[in-house]
N, C-alpha and C positions, 0 to 999 in steps of 0.2 A: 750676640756678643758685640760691645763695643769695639767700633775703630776707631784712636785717637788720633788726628793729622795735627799738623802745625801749619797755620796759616800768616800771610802778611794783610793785614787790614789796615789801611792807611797809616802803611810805615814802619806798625807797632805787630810783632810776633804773637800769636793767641796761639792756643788749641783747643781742637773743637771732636768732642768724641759723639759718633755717630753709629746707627747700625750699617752694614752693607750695601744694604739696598737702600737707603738713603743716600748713601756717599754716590750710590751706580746715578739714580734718581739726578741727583745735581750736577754729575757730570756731563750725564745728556745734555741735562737744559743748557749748561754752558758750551758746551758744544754747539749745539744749534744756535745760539744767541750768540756766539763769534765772542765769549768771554770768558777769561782765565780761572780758574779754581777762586784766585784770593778776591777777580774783579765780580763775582757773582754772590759770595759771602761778603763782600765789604757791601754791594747792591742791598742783600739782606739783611746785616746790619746797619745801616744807615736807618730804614724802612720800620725798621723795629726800632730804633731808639726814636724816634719822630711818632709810632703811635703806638706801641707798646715797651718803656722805656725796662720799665720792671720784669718784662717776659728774657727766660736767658735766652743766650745766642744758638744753643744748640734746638731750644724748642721752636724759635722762630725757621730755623732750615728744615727742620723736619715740618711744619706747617706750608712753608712754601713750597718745599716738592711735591707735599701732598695737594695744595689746592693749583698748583701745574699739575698733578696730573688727574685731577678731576675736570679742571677746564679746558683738558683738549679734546678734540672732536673725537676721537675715536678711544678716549680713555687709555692713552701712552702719554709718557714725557716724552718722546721719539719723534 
C-alpha cells in the first residue's frame, strides 16, 4: 500500500506517495547523511530533473533507495 507524505522541495509543498519500505529506506539514508526528509528529496529531485527530467519524482526515490542499498557494502541502507 501507498504512503502519501507531503513534502517542501525548494519552498514549494509536493506529495510524494510511496511504499513503506521505501519511505523506512530513505529515512535511513537521511539519517545517516545528517539530512532532513524534504533536504534528501529535494537532493533527489534536483538529480532527476538534470538527467532524467521526464522520470516522475516518486520513481526517481524509489530508484535511489534502491541503488543505496545495492551499493553498500554489506547490502543495508544502515
Amino acid at each position: 500500500m501507498l504512503e502519501k507524505r507531503s513534502i517542501t522541495i525548494a519552498g514549494h509543498r509536493t506529495s510524494l506517495a510511496l511504499e513503506a519500505e521505501f519511505w523506512s529506506a530513505l529515512e535511513t539514508i537521511a539519517a545517516r547523511d545528517g539530512l532532513s526528509m524534504s533536504q534528501l528529496i529535494g537532493a533527489i529531485d534536483a538529480a532527476r530533473a538534470a538527467s532524467a527530467p521526464d522520470r516522475p519524482l516518486a520513481s526517481a526515490a524509489r530508484v535511489y533507495a534502491l541503488t543505496h542499498k545495492l551499493n553498500s557494502p554489506d547490502g543495508h541502507t544502515a
